[in-house]
Structures are given as C-alpha cells and as structure tokens.
C-alpha positions in Angstrom: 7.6 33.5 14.8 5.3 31.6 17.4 6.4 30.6 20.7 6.2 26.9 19.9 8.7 27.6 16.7 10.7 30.0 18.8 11.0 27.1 21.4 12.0 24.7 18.6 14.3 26.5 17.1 15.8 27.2 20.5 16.1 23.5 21.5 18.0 22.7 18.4 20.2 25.7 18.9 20.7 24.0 22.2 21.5 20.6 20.8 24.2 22.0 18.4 25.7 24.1 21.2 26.1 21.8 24.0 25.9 18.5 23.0 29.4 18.6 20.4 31.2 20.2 24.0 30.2 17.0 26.4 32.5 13.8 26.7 31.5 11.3 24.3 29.9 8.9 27.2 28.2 11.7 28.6 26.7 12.3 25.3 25.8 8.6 24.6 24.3 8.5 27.8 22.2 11.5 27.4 21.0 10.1 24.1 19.9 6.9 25.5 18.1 8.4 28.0 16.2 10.9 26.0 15.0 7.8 23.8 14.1 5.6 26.5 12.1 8.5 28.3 10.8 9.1 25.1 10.0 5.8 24.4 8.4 5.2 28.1 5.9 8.2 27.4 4.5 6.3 24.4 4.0 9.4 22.4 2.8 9.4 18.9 6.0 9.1 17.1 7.0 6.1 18.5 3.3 5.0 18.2 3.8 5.8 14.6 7.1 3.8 14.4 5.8 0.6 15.8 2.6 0.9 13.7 5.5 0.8 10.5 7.5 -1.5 12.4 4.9 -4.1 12.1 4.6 -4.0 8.6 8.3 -4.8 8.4 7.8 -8.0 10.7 4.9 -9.3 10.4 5.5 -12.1 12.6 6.8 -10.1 15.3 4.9 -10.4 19.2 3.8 -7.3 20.8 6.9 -7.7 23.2 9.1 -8.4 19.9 7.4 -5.0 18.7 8.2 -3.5 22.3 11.9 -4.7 21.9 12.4 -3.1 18.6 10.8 0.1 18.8 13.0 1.1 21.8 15.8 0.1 19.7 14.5 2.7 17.4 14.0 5.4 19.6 17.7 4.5 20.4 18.9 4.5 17.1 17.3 7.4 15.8 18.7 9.7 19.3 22.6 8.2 18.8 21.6 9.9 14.9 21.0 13.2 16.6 24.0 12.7 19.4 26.4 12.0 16.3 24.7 14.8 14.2 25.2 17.5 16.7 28.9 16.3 16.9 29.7 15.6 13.3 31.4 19.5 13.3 34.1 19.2 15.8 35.1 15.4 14.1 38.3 15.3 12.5 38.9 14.0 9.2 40.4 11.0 10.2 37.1 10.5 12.9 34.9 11.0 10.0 36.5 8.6 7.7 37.3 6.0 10.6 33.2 5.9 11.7 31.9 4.1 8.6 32.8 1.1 6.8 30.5 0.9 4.2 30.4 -2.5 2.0 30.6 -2.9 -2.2 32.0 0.8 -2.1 33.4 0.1 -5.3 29.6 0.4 -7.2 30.7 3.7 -6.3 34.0 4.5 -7.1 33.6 2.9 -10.4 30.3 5.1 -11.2 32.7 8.2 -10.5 35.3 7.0 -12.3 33.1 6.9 -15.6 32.0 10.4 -15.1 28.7 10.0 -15.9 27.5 11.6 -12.5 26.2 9.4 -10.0 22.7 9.5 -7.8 23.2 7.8 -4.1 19.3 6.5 -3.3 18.8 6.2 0.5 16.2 5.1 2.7 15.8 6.8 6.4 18.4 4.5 7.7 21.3 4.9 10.4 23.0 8.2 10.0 22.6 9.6 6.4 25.0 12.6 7.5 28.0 10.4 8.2 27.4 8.5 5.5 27.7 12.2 3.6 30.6 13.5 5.8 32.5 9.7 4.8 32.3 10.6 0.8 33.0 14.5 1.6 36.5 13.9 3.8 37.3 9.7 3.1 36.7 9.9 -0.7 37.2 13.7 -1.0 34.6 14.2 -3.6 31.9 17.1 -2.7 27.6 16.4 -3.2 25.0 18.6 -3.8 21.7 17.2 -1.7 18.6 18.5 -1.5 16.8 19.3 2.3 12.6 20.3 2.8 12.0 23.5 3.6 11.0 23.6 7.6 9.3 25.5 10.2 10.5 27.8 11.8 12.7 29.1 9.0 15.5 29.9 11.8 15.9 26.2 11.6 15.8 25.4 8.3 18.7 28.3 8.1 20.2 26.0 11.0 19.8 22.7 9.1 21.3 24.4 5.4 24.4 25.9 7.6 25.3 22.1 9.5 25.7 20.5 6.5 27.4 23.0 4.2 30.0 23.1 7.5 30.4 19.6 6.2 30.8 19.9 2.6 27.6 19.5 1.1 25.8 21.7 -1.1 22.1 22.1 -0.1 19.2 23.2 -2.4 16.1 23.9 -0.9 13.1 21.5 -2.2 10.8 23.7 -3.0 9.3 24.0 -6.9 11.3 22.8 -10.2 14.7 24.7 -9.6 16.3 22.1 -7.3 15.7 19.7 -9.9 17.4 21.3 -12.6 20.2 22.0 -10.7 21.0 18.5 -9.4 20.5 17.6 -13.5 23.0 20.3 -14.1 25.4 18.5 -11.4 25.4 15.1 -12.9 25.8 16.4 -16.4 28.9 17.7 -15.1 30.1 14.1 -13.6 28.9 15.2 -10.1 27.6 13.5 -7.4 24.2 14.1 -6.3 22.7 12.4 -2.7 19.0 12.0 -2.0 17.1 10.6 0.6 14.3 8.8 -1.2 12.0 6.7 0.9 9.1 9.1 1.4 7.0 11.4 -0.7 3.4 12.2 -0.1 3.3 14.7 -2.8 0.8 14.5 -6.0 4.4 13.5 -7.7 5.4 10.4 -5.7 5.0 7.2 -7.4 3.3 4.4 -6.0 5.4 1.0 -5.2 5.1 -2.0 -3.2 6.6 -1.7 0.0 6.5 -4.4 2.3 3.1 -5.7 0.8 1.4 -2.3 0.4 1.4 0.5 -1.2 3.2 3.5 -0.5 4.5 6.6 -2.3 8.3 7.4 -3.2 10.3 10.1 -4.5 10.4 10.3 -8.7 13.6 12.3 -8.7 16.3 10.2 -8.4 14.7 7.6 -11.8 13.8 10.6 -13.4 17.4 12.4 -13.0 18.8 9.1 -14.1 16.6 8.9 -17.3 17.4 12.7 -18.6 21.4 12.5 -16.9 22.6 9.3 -18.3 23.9 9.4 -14.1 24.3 6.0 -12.5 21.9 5.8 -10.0 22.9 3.8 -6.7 21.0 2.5 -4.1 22.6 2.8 -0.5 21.3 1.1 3.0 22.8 2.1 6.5 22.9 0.4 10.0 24.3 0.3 13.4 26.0 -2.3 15.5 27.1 -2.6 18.5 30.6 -0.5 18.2 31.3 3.0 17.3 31.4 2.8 13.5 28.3 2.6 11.6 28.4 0.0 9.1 26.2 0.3 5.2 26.3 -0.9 1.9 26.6 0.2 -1.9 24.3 -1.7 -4.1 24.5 -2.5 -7.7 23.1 0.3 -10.2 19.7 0.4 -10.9 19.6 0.3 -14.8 16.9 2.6 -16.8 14.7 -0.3 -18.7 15.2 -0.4 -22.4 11.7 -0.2 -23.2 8.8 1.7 -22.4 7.0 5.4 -21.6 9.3 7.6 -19.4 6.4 7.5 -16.5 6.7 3.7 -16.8 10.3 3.7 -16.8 10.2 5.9 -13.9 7.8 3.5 -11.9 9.7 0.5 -12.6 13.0 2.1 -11.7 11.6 3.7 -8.2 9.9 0.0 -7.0 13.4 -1.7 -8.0 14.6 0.9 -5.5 11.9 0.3 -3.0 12.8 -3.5 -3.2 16.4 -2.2 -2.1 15.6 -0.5 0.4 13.3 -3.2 1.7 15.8 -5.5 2.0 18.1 -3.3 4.0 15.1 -2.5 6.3 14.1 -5.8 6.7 17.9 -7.3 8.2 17.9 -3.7 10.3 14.2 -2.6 11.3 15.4 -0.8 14.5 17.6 1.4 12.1 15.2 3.1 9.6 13.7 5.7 11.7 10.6 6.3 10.0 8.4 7.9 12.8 5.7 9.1 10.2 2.9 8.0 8.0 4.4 6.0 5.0 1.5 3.8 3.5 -1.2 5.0 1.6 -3.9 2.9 3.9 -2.5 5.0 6.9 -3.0 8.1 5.3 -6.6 7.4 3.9 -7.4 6.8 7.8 -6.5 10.0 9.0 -8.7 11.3 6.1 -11.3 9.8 7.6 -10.5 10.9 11.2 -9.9 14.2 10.2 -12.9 14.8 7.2 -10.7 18.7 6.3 -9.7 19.0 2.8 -8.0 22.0 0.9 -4.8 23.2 0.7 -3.9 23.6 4.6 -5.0 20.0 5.5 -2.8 18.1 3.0 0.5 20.0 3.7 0.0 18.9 7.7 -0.7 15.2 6.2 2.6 16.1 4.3 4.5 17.0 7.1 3.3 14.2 9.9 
C-alpha cells in the first residue's frame, strides 16, 4: 500500500472513530468548518462542483454560483458528519431523521412482490435514506458499492453499511448483476445510486441540456425482473431531518428493442432526477466530471489513451 493510500485509509479510520464519540454541535461544527475551509482553498472539487453547478442554473451570477457551491461543500460534509454517526443512532433516531414524501409508490411496489429498484441521484444522504427503509420499514436491501483504493477502505466502506443492514456486492464484472436480478425475482428490494456512469455501458441521456452518461442497470433489471423500478430524490433543510421524495414508477415501454427500451427508461430517470436537482442544486454533491463535453476536454488536455488513462477519467 502507498503512503498516500495508507494516509487515506487512515483519515477515514479517523473519521469513523472519533467523529460518532463527539457532541452532536461539536460535530456539526467541525463539519462546517471543514467545508468552508475547503471551500475557501478553491480546490478542484469544488472547482468541479461549480463547473456542474452552472449547468443546473444557468442563469445564476458568479456570486449566485459562489453562494451555492459553499452550500454544497456544506451539504456534502453534514453527509459525511451524519455518515460517520449513522452506527451509534438508535432505531427510533434513524427512523425520526427522514420524512420522505409519496412513500406509498413504495410500500405499494412491495406489497405486490414484484421486487422493487429505488433509482437515486447523488443527493442529500443516500445512507439515511437506506438506514430509514432498513429500521422505519424493516425491510433489508441489497446495494451495490465501486470497488476503491486502497482496498483497506473499500473493506471499511462494505463493513459501515452491512453494520446498517444492507447487503453490499462489489461492482465489479457481471456477478453483481445477476445477483441483484436474483433479489427482485425473489420480491426483494434492490437500491442503486444511478446518476453517473462513465463506463463503455452507460447510456447517453439529456441532462440539463447535454449529454451525459447513466447507469443501464436499474432499466435493464427492470426489463428481465418484472421489478418496479422507482425513482427517489433527497434534500436538506434547515432542521435535523433530511427531507426526500418517492416518485411514480418508471414503466418499461410496450414497444421496441431492449437497448431502446433501456434508453428511454434511463432518460425518463434522468428527467427525475433533474427535477429534484433543479429545486435542490446545493444538495446533489456531484464533485466530478458528469458531461460528456467535460470529459472530451480533458482528453484533449491530457492526449494519454489505453487502459490506465480511462480508469483515472473513470474515477475523477
């Protein structure tokens, strides 16, 4: 292991540690601080973030941009203050800390045991959310989580959120898939985040104007499942309890190739999701590339090809 994973492994380790022992305001306090600093050093992440921000208001000044983005950086920080303390929460915390809308798209998809796919952007705090249905509804997921570097904290990742009730596949090759079909066959419930995927397999929708790649999985599960598939938006406000919405089903089309099925299906979510984003831009906490125009310049910065170049592109 290099020192730079060691060192990021052990700051995570840290995190976990410490930050689930300190009062709450202590906590919120570090977190805001962390984000501000962060924010104040103008790094490339938040570079990134305002770069995606713009897209999502077009209209917006560069003080507007400013504004947002910090509320971003603040955002995204109370998701890791709340992660790191999502453990110690008792099951009445957990259930008391989101109040999500039009739940019952969901309870009546799991009622029909047909299985059911929950579709989410990078919004609010995607682990509550998951914690909520574990402990509130009582009814355990199977998600799937991107292999990282170092491995120690991938290992670290896998372990959090089985300590909540979530099964965890790794997504890497077919296998994850045919396990999560496996699930819903059974009348399971199967949670993906599905907002961004560079891969040769991500379909290309309309996001905001331009195009951008999404993850095929949850149409395609859908399709070969029969599942319900659900998309699902999260925010903040300005008290403790993070605040989402259930959205109707989106239905397979009646007609067509399964690859055009699969399109339509994945922009219908992308549309979701673009809504959601749009009322809450300082809640999706996408500080990486996302359109394909973005990605195509840093091709041309960076003129590398073969296998070693596209997995960084993958990862930034």
């Amino acid at each position: 292991m290099s020192v730079k994973d060691r060192l990021t492994d052990g700051l995570y380790g840290l995190g976990w540690a410490t930050v689930k022992k300190l009062p709450e305001p202590v906590a919120k306090g570090l977190g805001r601080r962390i984000a501000d600093t962060a924010w104040k050093r103008r790094g490339k992440s938040v570079l990134r973030l305002e770069s995606n921000l713009a897209r999502v208001v077009p209209d917006a000044t560069p003080e507007r941009l400013a504004a947002l983005s910090k509320a971003g950086m603040r955002s995204y920080m109370r998701y890791w203050m709340e992660s790191f303390r999502l453990p110690t929460w008792s099951k009445e915390r957990a259930a008391g800390s989101f109040d999500p809308k039009d739940v019952h798209h969901l309870t009546d998809a799991l009622a029909s045991d047909r299985g059911v796919i929950l579709a989410l952007p990078h919004m609010g705090n995607w682990d509550l959310a998951g914690v909520w249905v574990t402990r509130a509804l009582g009814v355990p997921f199977t998600t799937v989580a991107e292999r990282l570097k170092p491995e120690s904290l991938y290992d670290r990742f896998v372990a959090y959120r089985e300590s909540l009730g979530m099964e965890v596949l790794p997504h890497t090759g077919g296998a994850a898939f045919g396990t999560l079909a496996r699930r819903l066959r059974a009348g399971g419930l199967v949670c993906l985040v599905a907002d961004r995927d560079l891969s040769a397999s991500g379909v290309e929708v309309s996001f905001f104007g331009e195009t951008a790649r999404m993850p095929a999985g949850p149409a395609m599960l859908a399709q070969q499942t029969g599942a319900l598939l659900l998309p699902v938006t999260l925010w903040y406000d300005d008290t403790d309890v993070m605040r989402g919405r259930v959205h109707a089903p989106v239905e397979v089309p009646e007609s067509g190739t399964r690859a055009e099925k699969t399109s339509s299906m994945t922009q219908a979510l992308a549309d979701v999701f673009a809504g959601g984003i749009a009322e809450h831009p300082e809640d999706w906490h996408m500080l990486q590339r996302l359109w394909l125009a973005d990605l195509e310049e840093r091709a041309e910065a960076r003129p590398e090809t073969g296998p070693g170049a596209r997995e960084g592109e993958r990862r930034s």
